[in-house]
C-alpha positions in Angstrom: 23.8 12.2 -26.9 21.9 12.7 -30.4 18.4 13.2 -28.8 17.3 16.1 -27.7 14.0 16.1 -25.1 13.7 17.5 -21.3 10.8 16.0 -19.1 9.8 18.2 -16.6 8.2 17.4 -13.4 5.0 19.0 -11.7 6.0 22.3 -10.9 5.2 21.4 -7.2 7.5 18.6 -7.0 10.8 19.0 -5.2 12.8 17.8 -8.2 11.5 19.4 -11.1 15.0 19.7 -12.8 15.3 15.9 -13.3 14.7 15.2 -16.5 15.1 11.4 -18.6 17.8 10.9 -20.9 18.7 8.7 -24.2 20.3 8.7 -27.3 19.1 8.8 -30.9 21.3 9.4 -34.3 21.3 12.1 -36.3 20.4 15.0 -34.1 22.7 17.0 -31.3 23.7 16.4 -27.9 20.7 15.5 -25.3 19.2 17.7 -23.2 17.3 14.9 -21.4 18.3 15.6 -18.3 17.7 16.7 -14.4 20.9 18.4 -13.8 25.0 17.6 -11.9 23.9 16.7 -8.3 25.3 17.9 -5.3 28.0 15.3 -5.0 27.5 15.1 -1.1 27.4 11.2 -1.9 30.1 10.8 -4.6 33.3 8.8 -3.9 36.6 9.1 -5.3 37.5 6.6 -7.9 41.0 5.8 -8.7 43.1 4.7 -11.8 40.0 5.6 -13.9 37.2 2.1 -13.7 36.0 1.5 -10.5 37.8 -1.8 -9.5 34.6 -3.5 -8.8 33.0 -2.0 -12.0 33.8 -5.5 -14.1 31.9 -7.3 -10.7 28.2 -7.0 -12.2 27.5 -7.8 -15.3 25.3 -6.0 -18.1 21.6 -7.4 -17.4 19.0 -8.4 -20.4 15.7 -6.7 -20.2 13.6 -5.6 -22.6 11.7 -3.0 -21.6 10.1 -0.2 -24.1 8.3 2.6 -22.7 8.3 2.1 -19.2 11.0 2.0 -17.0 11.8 -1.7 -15.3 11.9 -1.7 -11.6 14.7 -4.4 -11.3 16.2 -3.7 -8.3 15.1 -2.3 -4.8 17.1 0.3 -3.8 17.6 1.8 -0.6 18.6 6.1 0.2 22.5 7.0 -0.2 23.0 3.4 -1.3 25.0 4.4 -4.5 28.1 6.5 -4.7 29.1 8.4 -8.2 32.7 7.8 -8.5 34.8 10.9 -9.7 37.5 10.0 -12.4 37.9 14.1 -13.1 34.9 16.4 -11.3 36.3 19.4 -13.4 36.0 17.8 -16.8 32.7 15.7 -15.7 33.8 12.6 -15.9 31.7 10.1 -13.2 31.2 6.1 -13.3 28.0 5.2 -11.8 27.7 2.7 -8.6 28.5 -0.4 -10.7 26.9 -2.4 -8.0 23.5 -0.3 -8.0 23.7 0.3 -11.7 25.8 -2.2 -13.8 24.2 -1.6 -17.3 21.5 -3.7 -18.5 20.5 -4.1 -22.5 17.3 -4.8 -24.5 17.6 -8.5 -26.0 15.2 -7.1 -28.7 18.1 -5.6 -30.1 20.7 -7.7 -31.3 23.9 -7.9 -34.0 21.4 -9.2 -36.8 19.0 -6.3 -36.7 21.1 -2.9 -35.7 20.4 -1.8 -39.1 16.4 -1.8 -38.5 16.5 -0.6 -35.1 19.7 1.7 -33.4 20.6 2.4 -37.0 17.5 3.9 -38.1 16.8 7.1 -37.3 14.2 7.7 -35.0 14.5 4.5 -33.0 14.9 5.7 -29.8 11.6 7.4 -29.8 9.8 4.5 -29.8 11.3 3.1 -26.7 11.3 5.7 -24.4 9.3 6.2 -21.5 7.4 9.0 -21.1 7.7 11.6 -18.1 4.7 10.2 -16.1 6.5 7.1 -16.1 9.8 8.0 -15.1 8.7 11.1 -12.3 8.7 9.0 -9.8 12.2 6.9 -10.6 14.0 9.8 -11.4 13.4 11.2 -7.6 14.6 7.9 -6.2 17.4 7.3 -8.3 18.6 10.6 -6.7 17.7 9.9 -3.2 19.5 6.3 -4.0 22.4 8.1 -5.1 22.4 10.9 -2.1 22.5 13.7 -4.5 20.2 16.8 -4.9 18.6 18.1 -8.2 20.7 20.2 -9.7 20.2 21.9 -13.5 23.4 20.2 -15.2 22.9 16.7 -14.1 21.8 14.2 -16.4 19.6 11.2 -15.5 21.1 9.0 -17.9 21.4 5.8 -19.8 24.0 3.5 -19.0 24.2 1.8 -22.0 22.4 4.4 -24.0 19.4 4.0 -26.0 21.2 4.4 -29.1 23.5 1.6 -28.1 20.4 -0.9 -27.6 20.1 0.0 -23.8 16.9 -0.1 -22.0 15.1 1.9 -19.5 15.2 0.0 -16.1 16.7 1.2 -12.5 19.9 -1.0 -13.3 20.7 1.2 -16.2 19.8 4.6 -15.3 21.3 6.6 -12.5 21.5 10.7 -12.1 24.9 11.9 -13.8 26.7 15.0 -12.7 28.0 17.3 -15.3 31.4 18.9 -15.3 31.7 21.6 -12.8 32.0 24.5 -15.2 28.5 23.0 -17.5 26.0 25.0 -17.5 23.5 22.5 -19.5 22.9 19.1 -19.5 25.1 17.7 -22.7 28.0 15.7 -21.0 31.4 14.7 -22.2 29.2 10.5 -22.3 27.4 12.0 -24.9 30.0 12.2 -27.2 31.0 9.0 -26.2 28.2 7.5 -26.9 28.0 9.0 -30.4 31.3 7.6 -31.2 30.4 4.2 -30.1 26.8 4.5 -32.1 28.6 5.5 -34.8 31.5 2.6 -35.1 28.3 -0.3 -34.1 26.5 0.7 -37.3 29.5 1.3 -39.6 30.3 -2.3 -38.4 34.0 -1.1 -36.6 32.8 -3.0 -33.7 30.0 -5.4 -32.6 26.7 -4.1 -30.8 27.7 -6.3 -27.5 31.4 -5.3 -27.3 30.0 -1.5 -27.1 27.8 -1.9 -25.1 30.6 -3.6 -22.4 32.6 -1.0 -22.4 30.3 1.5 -22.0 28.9 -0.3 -19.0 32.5 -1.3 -17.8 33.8 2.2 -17.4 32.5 5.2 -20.5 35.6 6.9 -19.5 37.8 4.8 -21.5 35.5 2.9 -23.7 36.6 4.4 -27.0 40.2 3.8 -26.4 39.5 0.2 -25.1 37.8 -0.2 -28.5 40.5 0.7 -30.4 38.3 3.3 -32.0 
């Protein structure tokens, strides 16, 4: 991801690596991150998408600075699904996290808002808003905070994602990382990129990345 930031929790608090993450253009790849978990909870996921990942579909919420608690979910409910643990390449639970977008940011006015730099600062939550979410995401997702895991956007910020539990879950990294930046982020750079030179519409972006980030540049053509 473009934008750089780390969060970091009380020192007393048991999960003081987790830190938020999001995208904005024109810088490097994010840092915003709690880092991979211990993939105690993460499930094997074949032929690349999860075969359920189409089932839930990419909610509307608009949301800036504070994370939306849209769902109630319940510990080691959500499984990561491993595509290729050595290259770092997880889906998320689609059923506990299927993507959801801000409605304040549509086709019209991507050139005023994701396309101008220094949009995604003034969406994003701060860290004594999202403390609290980012311990339960990874209790949700059975995992343990590790340094190179990523509690992540979905649908990135920089792709007119929005901060709620449906569209952030805790990432793991690939297992040789040693930071936080992810093979997504350059994903989502690509995809940032081709929505504001116009290669592809904001909405069909932000359904593939939702759908399965793996493959979203090739299913874009791009």
């Amino acid at each position: 991801m473009n934008f750089r930031k780390h969060f970091a929790l009380p020192a007393a608090f048991l999960f003081a690596a987790l830190a938020l993450t999001g995208c904005q253009q024109g810088s490097g790849p994010a840092t915003e991150a709690m880092s991979p978990a211990a993939p105690q909870a993460i499930a094997a996921a074949t032929g690349g998408a999860s075969s359920d990942a189409s089932a839930a579909a990419v909610k509307s919420i608009h949301s800036p600075g504070i994370v939306a608690t849209d769902e109630q979910l319940s510990a080691g409910q959500c499984s990561a699904k491993v595509v290729d643990a050595a290259t770092g390449e997880y889906l998320p639970d689609p059923a506990c996290t299927p993507g959801a977008a801000d409605p304040a940011v549509t086709q019209d006015n991507i050139d005023s808002t994701i396309c101008t730099s220094g949009y995604t600062a003034t969406v994003r939550p701060p860290a004594s808003n999202t403390d609290k979410v980012k311990a339960e995401s990874l209790r949700e997702y059975g995992q343990t905070a590790v340094k190179t895991t990523e509690y992540d956007h979905l649908i990135s910020l920089e792709l007119g994602g929005t901060n709620s539990v449906s569209n952030l879950w805790p990432e793991p990294n690939k297992t040789s990382a040693t930071g936080t930046t992810n093979p997504k982020d350059a994903v989502e750079n690509a995809l940032h990129k081709a929505v504001c030179t116009h290669k592809v519409t904001l909405s069909a972006a932000q359904k593939a990345i939702a759908h399965n980030w793996v493959t979203a540049v090739k299913d874009l053509g791009l």
